[in-house]
C-alpha positions in Angstrom: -39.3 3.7 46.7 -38.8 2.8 50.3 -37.7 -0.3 49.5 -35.1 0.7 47.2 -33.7 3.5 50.1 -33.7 0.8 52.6 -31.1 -1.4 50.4 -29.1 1.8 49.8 -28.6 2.6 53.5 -27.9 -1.4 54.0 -24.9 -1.4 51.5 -23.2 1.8 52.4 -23.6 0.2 56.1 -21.8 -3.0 55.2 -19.5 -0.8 53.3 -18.4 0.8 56.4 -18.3 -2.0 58.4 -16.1 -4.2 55.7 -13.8 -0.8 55.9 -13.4 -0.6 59.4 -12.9 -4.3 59.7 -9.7 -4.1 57.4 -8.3 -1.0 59.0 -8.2 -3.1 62.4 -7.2 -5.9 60.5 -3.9 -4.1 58.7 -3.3 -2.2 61.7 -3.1 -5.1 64.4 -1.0 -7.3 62.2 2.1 -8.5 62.2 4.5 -6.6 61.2 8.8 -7.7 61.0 11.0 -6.2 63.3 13.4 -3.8 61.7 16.5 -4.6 62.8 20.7 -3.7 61.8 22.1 -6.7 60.2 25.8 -8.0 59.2 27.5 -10.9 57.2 29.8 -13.4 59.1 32.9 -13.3 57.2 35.9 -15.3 57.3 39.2 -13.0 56.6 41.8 -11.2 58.5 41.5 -10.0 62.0 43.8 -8.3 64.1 43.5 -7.6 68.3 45.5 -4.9 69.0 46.5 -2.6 72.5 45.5 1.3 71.3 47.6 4.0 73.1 48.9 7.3 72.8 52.5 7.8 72.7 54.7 10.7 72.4 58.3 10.7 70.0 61.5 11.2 71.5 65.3 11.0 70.4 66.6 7.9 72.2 69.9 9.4 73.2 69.9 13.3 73.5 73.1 15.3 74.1 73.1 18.1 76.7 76.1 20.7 76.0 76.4 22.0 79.8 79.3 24.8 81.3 82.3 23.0 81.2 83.5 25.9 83.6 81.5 28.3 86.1 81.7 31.3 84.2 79.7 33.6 81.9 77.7 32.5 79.0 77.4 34.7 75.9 74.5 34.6 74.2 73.2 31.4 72.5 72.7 32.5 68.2 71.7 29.1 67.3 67.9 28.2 67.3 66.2 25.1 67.4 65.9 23.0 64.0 69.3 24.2 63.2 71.7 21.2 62.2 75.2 20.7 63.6 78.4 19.2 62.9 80.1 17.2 65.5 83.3 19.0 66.7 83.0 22.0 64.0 79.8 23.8 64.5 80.2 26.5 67.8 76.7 26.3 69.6 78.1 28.4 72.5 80.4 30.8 74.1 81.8 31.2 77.7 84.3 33.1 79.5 85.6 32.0 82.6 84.5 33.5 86.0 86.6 35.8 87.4 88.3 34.1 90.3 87.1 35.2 94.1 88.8 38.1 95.5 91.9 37.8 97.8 91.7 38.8 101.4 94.3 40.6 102.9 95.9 37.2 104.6 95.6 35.8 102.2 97.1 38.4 99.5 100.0 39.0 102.2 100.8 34.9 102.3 100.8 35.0 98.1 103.7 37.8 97.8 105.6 36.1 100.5 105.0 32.9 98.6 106.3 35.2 95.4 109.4 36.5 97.4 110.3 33.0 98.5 110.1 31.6 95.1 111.4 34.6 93.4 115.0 34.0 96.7 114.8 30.2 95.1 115.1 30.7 91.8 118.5 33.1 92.2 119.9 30.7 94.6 119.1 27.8 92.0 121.1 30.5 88.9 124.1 30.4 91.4 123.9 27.0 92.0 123.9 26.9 88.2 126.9 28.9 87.6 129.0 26.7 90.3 128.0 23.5 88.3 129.1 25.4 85.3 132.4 26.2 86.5 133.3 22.6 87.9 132.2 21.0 84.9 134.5 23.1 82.9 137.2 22.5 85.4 136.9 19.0 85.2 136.7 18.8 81.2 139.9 20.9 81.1 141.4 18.3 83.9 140.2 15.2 81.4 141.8 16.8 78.6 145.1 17.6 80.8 145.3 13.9 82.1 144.9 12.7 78.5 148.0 14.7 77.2 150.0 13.4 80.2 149.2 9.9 79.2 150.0 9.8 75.7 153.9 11.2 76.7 153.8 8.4 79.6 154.2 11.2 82.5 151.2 9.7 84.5 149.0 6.6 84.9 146.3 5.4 83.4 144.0 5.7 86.6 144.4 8.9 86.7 142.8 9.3 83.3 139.8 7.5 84.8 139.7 9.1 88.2 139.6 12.6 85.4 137.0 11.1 83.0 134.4 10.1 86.6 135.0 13.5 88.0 133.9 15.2 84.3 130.9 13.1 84.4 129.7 14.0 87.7 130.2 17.4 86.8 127.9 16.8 83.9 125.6 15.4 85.7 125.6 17.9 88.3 124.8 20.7 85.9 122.0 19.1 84.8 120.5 18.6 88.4 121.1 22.4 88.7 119.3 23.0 85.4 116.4 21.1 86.0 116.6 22.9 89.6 115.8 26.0 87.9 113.2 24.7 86.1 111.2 23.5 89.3 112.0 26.7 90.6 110.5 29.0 87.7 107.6 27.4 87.8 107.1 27.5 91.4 107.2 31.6 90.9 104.5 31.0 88.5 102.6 29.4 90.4 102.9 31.4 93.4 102.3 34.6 91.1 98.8 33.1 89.8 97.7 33.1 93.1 98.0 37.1 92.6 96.5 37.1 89.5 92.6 38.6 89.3 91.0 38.4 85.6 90.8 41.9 84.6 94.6 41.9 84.9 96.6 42.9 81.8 99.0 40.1 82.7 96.5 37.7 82.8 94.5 39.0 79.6 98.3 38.5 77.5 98.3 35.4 78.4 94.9 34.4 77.4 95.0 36.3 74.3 98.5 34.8 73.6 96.7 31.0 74.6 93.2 31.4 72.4 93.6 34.1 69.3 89.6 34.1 69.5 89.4 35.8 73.1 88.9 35.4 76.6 85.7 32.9 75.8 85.7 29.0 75.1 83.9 27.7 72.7 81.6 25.1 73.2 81.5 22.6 69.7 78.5 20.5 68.6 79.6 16.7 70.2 77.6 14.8 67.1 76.1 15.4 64.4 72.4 16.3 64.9 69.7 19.0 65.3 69.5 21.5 67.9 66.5 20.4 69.7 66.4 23.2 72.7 68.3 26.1 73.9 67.8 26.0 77.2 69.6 29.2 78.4 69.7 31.6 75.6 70.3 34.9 77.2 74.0 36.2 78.1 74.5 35.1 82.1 76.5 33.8 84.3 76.4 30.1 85.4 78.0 27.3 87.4 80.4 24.4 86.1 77.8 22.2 84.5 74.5 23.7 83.8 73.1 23.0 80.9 72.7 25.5 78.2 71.2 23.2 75.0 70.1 19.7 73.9 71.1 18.2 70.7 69.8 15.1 69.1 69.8 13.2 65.9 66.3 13.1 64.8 66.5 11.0 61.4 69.0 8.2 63.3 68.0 8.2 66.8 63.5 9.1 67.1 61.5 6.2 68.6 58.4 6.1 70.3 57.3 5.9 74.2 54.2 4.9 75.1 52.8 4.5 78.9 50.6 1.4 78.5 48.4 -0.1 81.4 50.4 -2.9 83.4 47.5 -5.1 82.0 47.8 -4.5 78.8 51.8 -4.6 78.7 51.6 -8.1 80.2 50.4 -8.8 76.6 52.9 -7.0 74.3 56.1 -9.1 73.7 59.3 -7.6 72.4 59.5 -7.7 68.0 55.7 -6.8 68.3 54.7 -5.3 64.9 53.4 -1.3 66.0 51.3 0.6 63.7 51.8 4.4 64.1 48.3 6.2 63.4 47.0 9.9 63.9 50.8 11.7 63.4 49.9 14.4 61.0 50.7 12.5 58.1 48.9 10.7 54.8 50.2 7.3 55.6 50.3 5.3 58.9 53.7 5.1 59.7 55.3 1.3 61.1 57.6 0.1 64.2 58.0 -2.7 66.6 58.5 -2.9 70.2 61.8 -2.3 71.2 61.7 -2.9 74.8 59.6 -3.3 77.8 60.3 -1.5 80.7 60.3 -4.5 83.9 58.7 -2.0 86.1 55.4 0.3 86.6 54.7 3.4 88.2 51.6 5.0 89.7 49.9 7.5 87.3 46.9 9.3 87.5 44.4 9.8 84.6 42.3 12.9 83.6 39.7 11.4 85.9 41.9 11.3 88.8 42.0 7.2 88.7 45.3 5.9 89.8 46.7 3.3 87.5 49.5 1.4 86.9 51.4 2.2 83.8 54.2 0.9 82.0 57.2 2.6 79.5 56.5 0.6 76.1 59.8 1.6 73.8 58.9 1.3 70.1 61.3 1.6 67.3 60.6 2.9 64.0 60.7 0.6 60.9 59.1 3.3 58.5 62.4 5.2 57.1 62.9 8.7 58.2 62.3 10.6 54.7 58.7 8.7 54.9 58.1 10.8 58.3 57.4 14.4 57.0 59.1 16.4 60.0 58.0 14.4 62.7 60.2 15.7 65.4 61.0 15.5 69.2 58.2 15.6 71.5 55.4 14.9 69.1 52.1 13.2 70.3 51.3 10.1 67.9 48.9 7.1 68.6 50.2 3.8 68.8 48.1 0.5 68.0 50.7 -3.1 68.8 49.6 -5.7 67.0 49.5 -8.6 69.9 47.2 -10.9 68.0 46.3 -11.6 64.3 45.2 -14.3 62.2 44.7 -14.8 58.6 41.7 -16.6 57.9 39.6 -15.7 61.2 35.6 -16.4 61.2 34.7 -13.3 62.0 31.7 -11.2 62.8 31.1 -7.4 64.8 31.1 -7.7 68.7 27.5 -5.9 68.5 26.0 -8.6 67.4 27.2 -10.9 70.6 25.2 -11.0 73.8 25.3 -13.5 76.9 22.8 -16.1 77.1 23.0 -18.0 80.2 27.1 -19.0 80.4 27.5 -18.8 76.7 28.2 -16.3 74.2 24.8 -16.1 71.4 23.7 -14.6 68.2 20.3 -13.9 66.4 20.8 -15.4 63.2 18.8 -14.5 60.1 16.9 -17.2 58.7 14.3 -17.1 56.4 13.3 -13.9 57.2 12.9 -15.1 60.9 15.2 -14.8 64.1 17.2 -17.8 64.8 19.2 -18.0 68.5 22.3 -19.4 68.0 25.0 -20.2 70.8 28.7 -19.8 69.4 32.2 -20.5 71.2 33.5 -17.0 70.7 37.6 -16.4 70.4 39.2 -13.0 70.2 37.7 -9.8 70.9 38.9 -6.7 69.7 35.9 -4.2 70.7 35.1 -4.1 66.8 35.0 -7.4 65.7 34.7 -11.3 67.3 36.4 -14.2 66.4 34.0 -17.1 66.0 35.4 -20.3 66.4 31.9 -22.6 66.2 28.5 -22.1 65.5 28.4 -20.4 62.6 29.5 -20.5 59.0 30.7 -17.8 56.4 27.9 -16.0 54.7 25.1 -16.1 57.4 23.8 -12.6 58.6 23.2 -12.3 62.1 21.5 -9.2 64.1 23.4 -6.0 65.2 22.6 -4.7 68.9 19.7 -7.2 69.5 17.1 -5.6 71.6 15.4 -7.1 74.6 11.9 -7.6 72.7 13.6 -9.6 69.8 12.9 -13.4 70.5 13.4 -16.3 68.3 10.9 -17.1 65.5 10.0 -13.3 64.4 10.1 -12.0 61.5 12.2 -9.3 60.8 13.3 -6.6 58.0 16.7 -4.7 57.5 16.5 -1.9 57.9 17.0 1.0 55.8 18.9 4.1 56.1 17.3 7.4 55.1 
């Protein structure tokens, strides 16, 4: 009996100790690394300069005061569209003109009185031209009676026919005379004239059948993009008052790139137009380059050099969905692509020594391999050697990873 309770206890001992044996065992061995992995791939790859940019109408039209005076107030509103030289966008009457002072005034009626003095002097001038020219006509037509019966010469026929002509022409000296001379009175009775005048409203209301106020007419044809003074004021000779601007013809984009990146772009540059508002990306090309930077600081307060990228839409305008003025769109120009790239993601790169390396998956075991990398675009990495289509290679190698382990993908919950 004691025997048989001795082998009992000596079993479940060796039990135990075969049990705790393959715990240590299965828990101190080695296990693969679980690590992100990715295919090299051969295909298209495109390194592009990502910006924001803004939308603007290349040429917008500012109707200004063509005179100081008052504006009525604007009716039109922004998104409305205009004809050129039909739609009125605005109103103005002229400013009254400044007040005389009494010098003044006194040297304007004298002017008047003086002008008034001419213009009778150049009627009586007129009636003595009349009455010479007549006399000389009737002495033509005398002379010519008296030759044709032979009583006088032929010279005096001509001395008649010169002296009729002169007086002719001296009549219409007088008569132009008086012309000069009426409008010298009106002129020197302007200079009397304020605007709340009857005289003066006759005349405009005899000049413009609409009133006092001018017009101001739509100069293309376009969209109102801003009113910029919309109440009824009064303003100088060329303020402006709206901005017009043909958003279908006439949008492109700006964009202020770094002066290190716009060293890169090249005019024809293919643009693609991303984040706008709409389904589709939209497409352009660069346009033009501006040939100098300007200082600019960011939301960080870093001063940086920046440079006016111009880009030009290619998409057409109905593909746009009411993308207006002033809208904020990101911009990605295409400065490098190739067709048939060996590509693979930029996480998987890392510096070993001088050269650019990957961990490579083979047989279930890391592999180093140093590769001549190309093109960068933050995303992906052109490889132009040490690696071929199909192999997998490790994402965002960490520092315990070292060549010959095993390792495992791993799996996403």
């Amino acid at each position: 009996m004691a025997r048989q309770q001795r082998r009992s206890r000596s079993f479940l001992t060796l039990v135990t100790a075969l049990g705790v044996a393959g715990f240590l065992a299965y828990a101190f061995w080695p296990r693969p690394m679980l690590v992100d992995m990715a295919e090299v791939v051969q295909g298209r790859m495109v390194l592009t300069i990502d910006e924001e940019g803004r939308t603007r109408v290349k040429e917008p039209y500012v109707v200004s005061s063509p005179v100081a005076g008052e504006l009525q107030r604007v009716t039109v509103e922004p998104g409305e569209v205009v004809e050129r030289g039909k739609t009125v966008v605005a109103q103005m009457r002229p400013a009254n003109p400044s007040a005389l002072d009494v010098r003044t005034r006194e040297q304007a009626h004298a002017a008047v009185t003086a002008a008034e003095a001419a213009l009778r002097l150049a009627h009586a001038d007129l009636n003595a031209a009349e009455a010479k020219r007549d006399f000389a006509e009737s002495e033509l037509d005398r002379a010519g009676k008296l030759v044709e019966r032979g009583v006088t010469s032929q010279v005096t026929l001509q001395r008649a026919e010169q002296e009729a002509r002169v007086a002719r022409a001296n009549l219409d000296t007088v008569s132009a005379a008086i012309a000069m001379r009426e409008a010298e009175l009106a002129n020197a009775r302007a200079q009397l004239i304020g605007f709340d005048d009857a005289a003066l409203g006759a005349v405009l209301s005899e000049r413009n059948p609409e009133g006092y106020s001018i017009p101001l007419r739509a100069p293309i044809d376009g969209t109102i993009l801003k009113v910029i003074q919309k109440s009824e004021t009064t303003l100088p000779a060329g303020a402006p008052i709206l901005e017009i601007g043909d958003i279908e013809g006439d949008l492109e984009v700006m964009a202020e790139l770094l002066s290190s990146d716009a060293v890169q772009v090249q005019t024809g540059d293919r643009v693609i137009i991303t984040n706008w508002g709409g389904a589709r990306d939209l497409v352009g090309i660069v346009s033009r380059i501006d040939p100098y930077g300007y200082t600019k600081h960011s939301a960080l307060g870093v001063e940086e050099q920046r440079v006016q990228v111009i880009i030009q839409f290619e998409t057409p305008s109905d593909k746009r969905e009411n993308l207006g003025h002033g809208y904020r769109v990101e911009v990605q120009i295409v400065v490098w692509e190739r067709e048939d790239a060996l590509i693979v993601p930029s996480a998987a790169l890392f510096r070993h020594g001088d050269a650019w390396a990957v961990f490579a998956v083979e047989e279930g075991r890391a592999a180093l391999r140093e590769v001549e990398a190309g093109r960068n675009n933050g995303r992906e990495a052109e490889i132009l050697s040490g690696l071929e289509p199909g192999a997998r290679v490790v994402l965002f190698p960490s520092a315990e990873l070292v060549e010959g382990m095993k390792l495992a993908q791993r799996q996403l919950d």
